[in-house]
C-alpha positions as CSV (number, residue, x, y, z in Angstrom):
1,X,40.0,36.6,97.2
2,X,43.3,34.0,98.3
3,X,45.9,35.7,100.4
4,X,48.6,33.1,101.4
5,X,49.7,33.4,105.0
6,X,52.7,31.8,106.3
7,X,53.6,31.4,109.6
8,X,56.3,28.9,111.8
9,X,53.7,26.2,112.2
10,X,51.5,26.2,109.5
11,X,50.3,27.9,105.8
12,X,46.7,29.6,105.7
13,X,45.3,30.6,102.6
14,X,42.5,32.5,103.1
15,X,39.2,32.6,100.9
16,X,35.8,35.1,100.8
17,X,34.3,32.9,102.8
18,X,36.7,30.1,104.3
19,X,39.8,29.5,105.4
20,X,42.1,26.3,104.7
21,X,45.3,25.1,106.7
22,X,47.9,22.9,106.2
23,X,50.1,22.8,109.5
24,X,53.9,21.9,109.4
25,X,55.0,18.2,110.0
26,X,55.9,17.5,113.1
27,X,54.2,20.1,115.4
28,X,52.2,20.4,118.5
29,X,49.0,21.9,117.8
30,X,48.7,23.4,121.0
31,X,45.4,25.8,122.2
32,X,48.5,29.4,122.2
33,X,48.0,28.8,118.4
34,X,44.8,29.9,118.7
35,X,45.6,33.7,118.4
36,X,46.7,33.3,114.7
37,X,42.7,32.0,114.1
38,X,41.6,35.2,115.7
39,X,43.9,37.6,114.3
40,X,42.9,36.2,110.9
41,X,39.3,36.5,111.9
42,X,39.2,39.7,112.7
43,X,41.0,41.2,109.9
44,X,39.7,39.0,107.2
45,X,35.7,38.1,108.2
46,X,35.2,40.8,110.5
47,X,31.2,40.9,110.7
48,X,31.0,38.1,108.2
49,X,30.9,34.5,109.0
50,X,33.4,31.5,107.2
51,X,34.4,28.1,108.0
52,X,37.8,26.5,108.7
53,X,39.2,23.8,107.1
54,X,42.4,22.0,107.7
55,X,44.0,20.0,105.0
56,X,45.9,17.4,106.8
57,X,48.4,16.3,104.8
58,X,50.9,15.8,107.4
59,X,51.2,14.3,110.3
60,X,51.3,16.5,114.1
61,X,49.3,16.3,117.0
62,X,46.3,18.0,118.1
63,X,45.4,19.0,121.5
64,X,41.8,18.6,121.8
65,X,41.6,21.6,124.2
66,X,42.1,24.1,121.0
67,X,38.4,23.0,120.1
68,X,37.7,25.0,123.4
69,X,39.0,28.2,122.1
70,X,38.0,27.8,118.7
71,X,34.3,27.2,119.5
72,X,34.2,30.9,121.1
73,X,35.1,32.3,117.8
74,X,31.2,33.6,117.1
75,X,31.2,34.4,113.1
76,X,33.3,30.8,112.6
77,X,30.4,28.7,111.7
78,X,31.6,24.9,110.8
79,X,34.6,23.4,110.8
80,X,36.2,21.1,108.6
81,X,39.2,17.8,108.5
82,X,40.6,16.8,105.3
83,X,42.6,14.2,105.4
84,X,42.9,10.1,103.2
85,X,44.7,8.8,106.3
86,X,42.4,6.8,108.5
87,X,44.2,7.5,111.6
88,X,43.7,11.1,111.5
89,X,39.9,10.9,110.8
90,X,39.8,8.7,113.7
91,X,41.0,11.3,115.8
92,X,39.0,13.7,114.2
93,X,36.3,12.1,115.9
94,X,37.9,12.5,119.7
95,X,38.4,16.4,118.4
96,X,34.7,16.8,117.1
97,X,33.6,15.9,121.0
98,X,35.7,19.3,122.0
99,X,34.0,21.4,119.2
100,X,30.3,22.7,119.8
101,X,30.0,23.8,116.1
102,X,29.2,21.4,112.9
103,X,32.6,19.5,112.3
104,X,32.7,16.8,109.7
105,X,35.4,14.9,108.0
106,X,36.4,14.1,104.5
107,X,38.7,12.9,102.3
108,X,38.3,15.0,99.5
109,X,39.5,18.7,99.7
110,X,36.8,19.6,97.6
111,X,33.6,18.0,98.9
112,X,34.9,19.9,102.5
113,X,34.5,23.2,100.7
114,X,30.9,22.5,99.1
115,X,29.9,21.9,102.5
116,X,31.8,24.6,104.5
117,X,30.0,27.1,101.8
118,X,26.9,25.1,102.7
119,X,26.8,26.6,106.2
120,X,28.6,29.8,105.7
121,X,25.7,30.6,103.4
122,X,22.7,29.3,106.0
């Protein structure tokens, strides 16, 4: 399964078990986005789990506090930062302090969903 799912801030494409986004240049990743995560996890995984991964290949803030929010969603199980840019991996690393899940960064799209799968299956 990919559905593509387009909304102000960002592009989701969502996958049978994970889900990967690529937010809009420029924007505030603020913790209000939040409610797009859970729509798409209840009508996509509902009883199943998957894993988030965001494909940063632009450049917009984050605000930690999301991590919060995200952390209660129960069947999301691992969560996952694409990005070549060393900056953004670096703040990865203030973001993974916020998220009480397995978080890892990569710069390869591809290793990020070996591993995602990884704990989505375990």
């Amino acid at each position: 399964m990919k559905t593509l799912l387009k909304y102000d801030f960002c592009e989701i494409e969502v996958y049978n078990d994970y889900i990967i986004a690529i937010m809009n240049e420029g924007i505030s990743l603020t913790p209000d986005k939040n409610d797009v995560l859970l729509g798409i996890s209840s009508k996509y995984f509902k009883n199943k789990d998957f894993g988030y991964i965001t494909h940063r290949i632009n450049s917009y803030s984050v605000d930690p506090r999301i991590y919060t929010e995200t952390s209660k969603i129960e069947n999301l199980v691992s969560f996952a930062v694409v990005s070549n840019n060393k900056l953004a991996l670096s703040n990865a690393q203030i973001e993974k302090l916020f998220y009480k899940k397995p978080f890892k960064q990569f710069i390869n799209l591809e290793d990020a969903i070996s591993w995602i799968k990884k704990h989505v299956i375990n």
